[in-house]
C-alpha positions in Angstrom: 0.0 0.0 0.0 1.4 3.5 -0.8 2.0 5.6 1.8 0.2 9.5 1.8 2.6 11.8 0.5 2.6 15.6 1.9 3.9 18.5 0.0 5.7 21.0 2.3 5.5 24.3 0.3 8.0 26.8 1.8 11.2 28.9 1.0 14.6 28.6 -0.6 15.3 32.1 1.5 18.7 30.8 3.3 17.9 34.2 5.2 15.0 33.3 7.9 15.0 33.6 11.6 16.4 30.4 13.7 12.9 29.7 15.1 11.6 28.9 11.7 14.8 26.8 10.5 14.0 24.5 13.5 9.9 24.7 12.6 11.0 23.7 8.7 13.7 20.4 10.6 10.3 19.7 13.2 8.1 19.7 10.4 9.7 17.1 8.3 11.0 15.2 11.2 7.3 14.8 12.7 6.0 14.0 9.4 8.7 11.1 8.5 7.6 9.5 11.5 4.3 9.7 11.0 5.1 7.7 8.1 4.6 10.6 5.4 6.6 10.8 2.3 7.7 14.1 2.0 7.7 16.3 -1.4 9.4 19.5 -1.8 11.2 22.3 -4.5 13.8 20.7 -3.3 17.5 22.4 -2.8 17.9 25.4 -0.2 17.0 27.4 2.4 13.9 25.8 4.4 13.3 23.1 1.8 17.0 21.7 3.2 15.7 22.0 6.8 12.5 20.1 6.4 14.5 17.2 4.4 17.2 17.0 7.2 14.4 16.3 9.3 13.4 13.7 7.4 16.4 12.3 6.7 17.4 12.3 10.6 14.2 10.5 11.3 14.9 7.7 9.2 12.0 9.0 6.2 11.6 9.4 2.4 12.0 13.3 0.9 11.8 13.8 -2.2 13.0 16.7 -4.0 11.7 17.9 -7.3 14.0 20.3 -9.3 13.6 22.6 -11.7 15.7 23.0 -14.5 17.9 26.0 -12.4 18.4 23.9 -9.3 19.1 20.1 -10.9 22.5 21.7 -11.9 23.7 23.5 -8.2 27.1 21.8 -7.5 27.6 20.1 -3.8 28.8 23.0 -1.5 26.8 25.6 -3.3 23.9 27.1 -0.5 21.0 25.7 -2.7 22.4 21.9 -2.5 20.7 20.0 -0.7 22.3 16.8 0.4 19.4 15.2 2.6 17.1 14.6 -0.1 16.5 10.5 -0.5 15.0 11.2 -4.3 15.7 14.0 -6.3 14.0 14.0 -9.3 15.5 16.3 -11.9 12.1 18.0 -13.6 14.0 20.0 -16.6 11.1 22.7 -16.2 11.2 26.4 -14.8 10.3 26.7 -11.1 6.6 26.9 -12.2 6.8 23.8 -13.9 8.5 22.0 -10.9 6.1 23.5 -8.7 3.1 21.7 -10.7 4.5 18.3 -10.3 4.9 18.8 -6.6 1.3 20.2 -5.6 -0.3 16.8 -8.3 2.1 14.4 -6.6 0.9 14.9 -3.2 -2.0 13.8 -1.0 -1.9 17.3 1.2 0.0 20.4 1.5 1.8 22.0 4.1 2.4 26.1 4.0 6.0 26.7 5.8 7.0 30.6 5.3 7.0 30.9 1.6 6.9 33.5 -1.1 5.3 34.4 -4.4 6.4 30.6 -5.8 4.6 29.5 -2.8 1.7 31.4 -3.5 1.1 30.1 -6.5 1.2 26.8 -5.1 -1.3 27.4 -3.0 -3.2 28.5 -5.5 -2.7 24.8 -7.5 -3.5 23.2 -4.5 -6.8 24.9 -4.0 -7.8 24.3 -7.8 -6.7 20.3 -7.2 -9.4 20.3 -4.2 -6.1 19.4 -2.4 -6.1 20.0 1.7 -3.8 23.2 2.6 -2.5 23.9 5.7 -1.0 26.8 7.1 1.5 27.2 9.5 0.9 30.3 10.7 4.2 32.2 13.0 6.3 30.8 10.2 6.6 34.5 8.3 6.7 35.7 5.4 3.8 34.4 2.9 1.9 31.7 5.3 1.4 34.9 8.2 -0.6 36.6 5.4 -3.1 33.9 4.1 -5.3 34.6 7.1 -5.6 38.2 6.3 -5.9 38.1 2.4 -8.5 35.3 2.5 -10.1 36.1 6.3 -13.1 33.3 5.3 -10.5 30.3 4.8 -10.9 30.0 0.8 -9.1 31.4 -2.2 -12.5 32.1 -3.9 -16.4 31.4 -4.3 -16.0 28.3 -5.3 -15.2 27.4 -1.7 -13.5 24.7 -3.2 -10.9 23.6 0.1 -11.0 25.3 3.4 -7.8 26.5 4.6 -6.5 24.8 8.0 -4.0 27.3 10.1 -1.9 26.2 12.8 0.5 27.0 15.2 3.3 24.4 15.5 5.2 22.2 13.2 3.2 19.3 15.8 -0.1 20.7 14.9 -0.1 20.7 11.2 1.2 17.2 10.9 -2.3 16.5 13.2 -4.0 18.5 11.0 -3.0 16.6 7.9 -3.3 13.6 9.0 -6.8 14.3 10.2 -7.9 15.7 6.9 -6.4 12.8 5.4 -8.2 10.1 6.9 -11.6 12.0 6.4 -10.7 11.7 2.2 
């Protein structure tokens, strides 16, 4: 039986408080043993933290990168050696990010930016679940107050869940997981 597979949508900012960097390695330590496979963007910044997690708790993270990041040498900031797959998409960051939102189950919200966004956005259309961990910064501390009723549009298609804590969103997911 395949296991559920959790996209953690988030960062390659290498510049983000400590607090979050040890959210991002909670997060993807909780969820490998939870038994989640993880997905991400892949190299850098908070994508590495999650997948460290991961990796330290004995789980599978998989990295999908786009045509820019399949090429960053070992020692370069956006390497990331902790990924257990990487799969080298040979598409923009777009691109990559279309084949991570499709490939899994649920989505997690870690920080993020405007690539973030626009997987949120994909996730919503996909009727995927989305959760938000809110305190991480940057995009995932704004969802609340650009879309105050929990959905993207009025087609009310998936409810955003926001959380605290790394601990509470992989509740959350598993949660709205078993109620698919």
């Amino acid at each position: 039986m395949a296991r559920p597979q959790v996209g953690v949508l988030t960062t390659y900012e290498e510049r983000v408080p400590e607090h979050v960097r040890q959210m991002a390695y909670e997060l993807g330590y909780r969820l490998a043993r939870r038994g989640f496979v993880v997905i991400t963007g892949g190299n850098g910044g908070l994508m590495k933290d999650v997948a460290k997690g991961v990796n330290d708790a004995g789980g599978v993270v998989v990295g999908v990168l786009s045509h820019e990041l399949a090429r960053v040498p070992e020692g370069h900031p956006y390497h990331n050696p902790y990924l257990t797959v990487r799969i080298k998409a040979e598409m923009s960051y777009e691109g990559r990010s279309s084949i991570v939102v499709a490939s899994s189950d649920a989505v997690i919200v870690l920080a993020g930016g405007c690539g973030t966004l626009v997987e949120v956005a994909m996730a919503y259309s996909m009727g995927k679940p989305i959760v938000i961990v809110e305190g991480s910064g940057l995009l995932a501390d704004r969802l609340r107050q650009m879309f105050p009723d929990g959905y993207l549009d009025h087609r009310r298609i998936v409810k955003l869940t926001f959380v605290r804590s790394a601990r509470e969103a992989v509740e959350a997911v598993a949660a709205l997981l078993s109620m698919r």
